[in-house]
Residue, then its C-alpha position, 0 to 999 in steps of 0.5 A: x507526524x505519522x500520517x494515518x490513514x484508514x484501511x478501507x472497510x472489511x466489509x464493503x464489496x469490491x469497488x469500481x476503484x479497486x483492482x486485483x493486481x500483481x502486487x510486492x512490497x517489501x520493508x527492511x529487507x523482508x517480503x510483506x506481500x508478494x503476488x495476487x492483491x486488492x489495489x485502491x487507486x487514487x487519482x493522484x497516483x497513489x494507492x492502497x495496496x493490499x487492501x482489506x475491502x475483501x476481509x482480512x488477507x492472508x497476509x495482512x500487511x498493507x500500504x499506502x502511498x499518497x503522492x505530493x505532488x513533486x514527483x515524490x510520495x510519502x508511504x506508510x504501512x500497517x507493521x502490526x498485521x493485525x492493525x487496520x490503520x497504515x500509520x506506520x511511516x516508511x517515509x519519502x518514496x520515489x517512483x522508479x521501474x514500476x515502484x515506489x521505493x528508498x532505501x527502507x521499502x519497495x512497493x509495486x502494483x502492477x496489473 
């Protein structure tokens, strides 16, 4: 089963857990976001990246990595630009070189 998990709120200002950094994610072979987006860390390691704390980005596609807790995470995204939830599965990701990535996804967060 999908993993769904709800983008942040639209409307609430920017957080103290939240970050504006260099972010790429790409899925199948095509870029979704590259360059300068809103982080929300989660303590575990994961993150939402492109969040929409801010409004709705220019480039709406966000993700979600929650991590399991064995060196792996699962990542899901927002297919549908216009969708608010990132129940879209990308499946298990391994953190490598700054990423988290498979054979389907490449998602990086850096400052």
């Amino acid at each position: 089963m999908p993993i769904t998990v709800k983008a942040p709120d639209r409307t609430a200002e920017t957080s103290p857990q939240s970050a504006t950094q260099t972010c790429y994610f790409a899925v199948d072979g095509q870029v979704r976001v590259q360059g300068p987006c809103l982080v929300f860390l989660f303590g575990d390691g994961g993150y939402t990246l492109n969040a929409w704390s801010d409004g709705k980005p220019k480039l709406s596609h966000f993700a979600v990595v929650t991590t399991n807790g064995d060196g792996a995470a699962t990542a899901t995204w927002n297919a549908d630009p216009d969708d608010n939830r990132a129940g879209d599965p990308l499946g298990v990701v391994t953190f490598a070189e700054g990423c988290w990535t498979n054979a389907r996804t490449r998602i990086c967060a850096g400052r």
